[in-house]
N, C-alpha and C positions, 0 to 999 in steps of 0.2 A: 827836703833835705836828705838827699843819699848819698849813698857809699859809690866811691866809680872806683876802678882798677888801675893801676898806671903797673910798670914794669914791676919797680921794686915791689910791690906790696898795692893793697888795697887802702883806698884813704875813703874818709869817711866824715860829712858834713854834717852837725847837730844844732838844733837850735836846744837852749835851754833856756827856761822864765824861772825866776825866782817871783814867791807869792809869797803874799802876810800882809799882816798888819803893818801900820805906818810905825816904824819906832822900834821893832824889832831886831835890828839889827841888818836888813836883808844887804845892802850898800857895802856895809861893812865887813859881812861875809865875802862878797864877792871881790871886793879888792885885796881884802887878805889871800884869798888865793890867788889871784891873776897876778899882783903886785907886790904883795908879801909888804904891805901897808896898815895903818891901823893910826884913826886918828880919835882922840879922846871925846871931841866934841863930836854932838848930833850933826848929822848933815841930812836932811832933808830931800828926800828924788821925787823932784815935781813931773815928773814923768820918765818915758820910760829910757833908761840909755843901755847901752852894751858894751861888755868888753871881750875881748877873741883871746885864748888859749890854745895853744896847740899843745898835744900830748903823745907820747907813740907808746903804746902798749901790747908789749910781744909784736913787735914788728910792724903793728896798725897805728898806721899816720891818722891821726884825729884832731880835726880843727872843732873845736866848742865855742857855739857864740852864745853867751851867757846874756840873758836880757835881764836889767834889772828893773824892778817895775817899784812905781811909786803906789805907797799902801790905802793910801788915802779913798774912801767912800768914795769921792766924784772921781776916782780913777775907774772903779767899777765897771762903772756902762763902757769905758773904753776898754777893758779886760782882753775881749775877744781878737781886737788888732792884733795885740799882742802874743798872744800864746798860741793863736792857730798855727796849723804847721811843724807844734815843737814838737821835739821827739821827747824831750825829756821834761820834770817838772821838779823844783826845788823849794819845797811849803815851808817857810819858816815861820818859827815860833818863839816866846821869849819864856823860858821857862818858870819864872820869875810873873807872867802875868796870863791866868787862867784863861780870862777871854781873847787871846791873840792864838791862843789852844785853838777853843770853838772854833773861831774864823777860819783857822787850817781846814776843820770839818766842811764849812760854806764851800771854799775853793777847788775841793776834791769832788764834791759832787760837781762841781760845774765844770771842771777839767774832764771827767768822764762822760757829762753830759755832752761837751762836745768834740772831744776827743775819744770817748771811747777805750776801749782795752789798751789802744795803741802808744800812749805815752804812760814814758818809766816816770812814776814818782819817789823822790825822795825826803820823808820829813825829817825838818831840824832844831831841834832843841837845843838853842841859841840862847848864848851867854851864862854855860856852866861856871867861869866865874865868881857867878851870883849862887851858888849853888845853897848856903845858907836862906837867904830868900825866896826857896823852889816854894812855887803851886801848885806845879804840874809832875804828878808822881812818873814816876820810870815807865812804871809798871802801867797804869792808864796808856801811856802815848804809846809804848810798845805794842801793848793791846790791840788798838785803834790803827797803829799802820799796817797789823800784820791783817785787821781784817780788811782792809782795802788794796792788800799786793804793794803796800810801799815799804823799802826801808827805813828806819827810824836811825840817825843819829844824833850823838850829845855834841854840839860843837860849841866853842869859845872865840870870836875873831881878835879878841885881848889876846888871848895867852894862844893864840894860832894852831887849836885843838880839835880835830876833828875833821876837819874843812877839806884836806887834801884825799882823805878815806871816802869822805862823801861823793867829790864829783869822782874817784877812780872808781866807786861801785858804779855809779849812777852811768858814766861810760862805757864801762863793760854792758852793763845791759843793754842800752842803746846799741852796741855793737854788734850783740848775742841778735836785739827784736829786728836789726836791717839786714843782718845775715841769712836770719828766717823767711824775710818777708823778700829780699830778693830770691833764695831758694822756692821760694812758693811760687813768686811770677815764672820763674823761670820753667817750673811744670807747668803752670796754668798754660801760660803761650808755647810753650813745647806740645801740648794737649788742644788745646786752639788749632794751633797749623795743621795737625794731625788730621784734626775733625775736619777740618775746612777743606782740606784736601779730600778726603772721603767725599764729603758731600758734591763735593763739585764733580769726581770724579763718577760718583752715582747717576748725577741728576740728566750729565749730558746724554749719554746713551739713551736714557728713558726718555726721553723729552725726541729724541732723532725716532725711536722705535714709537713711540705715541703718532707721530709725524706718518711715517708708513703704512700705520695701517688707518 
């Protein structure tokens, strides 16, 4: 998923996985953004579906394809379909239930195990709400994303809070790590041609003069 250039402006392709527990909320976050929807009953994601966003920020055209993924244990082993590839990661949590906390913790190492530095995480403390019912202190989850490089925010997809702050951070970084990583190829392969050139340039003459005598 990259960034290409067109006339006006740079546009820029993301994939993004929402992770968590079953029940969480994660569905319901993500339609409240894309759709600005909110339905009272559970709805259950037996696997994984997506929905597309487009955004343009300071002049960058951004398409996001938000994959929503079902929480559920036997989705597990199919995890890795899913999220390979993404640039970005969305850990929800229900603040209201400690162990959907932990879970976030399983997710992060395994997003890094196989992803690496490379994708932006974002955790969400889903369904403030419930804010009376909290398990999960502030100050813990703040903790905890600052020691793994994620942002931490409070979101609500009832009362439509939070949600729209989350993916504009989470895209800006996305935007900030493809801007990097294409300035990076662009020395590496400007530094490639450079060397390749040399060497080729070196080897014929020596190789003619080895010839001669």
């Amino acid at each position: 998923m990259a960034a290409h250039s067109t006339a006006g402006g740079r546009n820029y392709n993301f994939k993004c996985v929402l992770l968590g527990e079953g029940c969480v909320g994660k569905t319901s976050l993500v339609l409240r953004y894309v759709e600005n929807k909110f339905n009272e009953k559970h709805i259950t994601t037996l696997q994984a579906s997506f929905l597309n966003k487009k955004l343009n920020i300071g002049g960058k055209r951004v398409n996001l394809s938000i994959w929503d993924t079902a929480g559920q244990e036997r989705f597990h082993a199919l995890g890795p379909i899913y999220y390979r590839d993404s640039n970005g990661a969305v850990l929800v949590y229900d603040i209201t239930d400690e162990d959907s906390f932990q879970k976030v913790k399983n997710w992060v190492k395994e997003l890094r195990r196989m992803l690496g530095q490379d994708v932006c995480l974002c955790i969400a403390g889903n369904k403030t709400d419930l804010e009376k019912d909290r398990h999960v202190t502030v100050a813990e989850a703040e903790t905890y994303a600052a020691s793994v490089g994620a942002k931490h925010f409070h979101t609500s997809a009832k009362l439509s809070r939070g949600i729209e702050e989350l993916f504009l951070d989470l895209s800006k970084r996305m935007i900030e790590k493809a801007d990097e990583d294409s300035a990076t190829k662009n020395n590496k392969s400007g530094a490639n041609s450079r060397r390749s050139v040399v060497v080729v340039d070196d080897e014929q003459p020596t190789q003619k003069s080895g010839g001669c005598c």
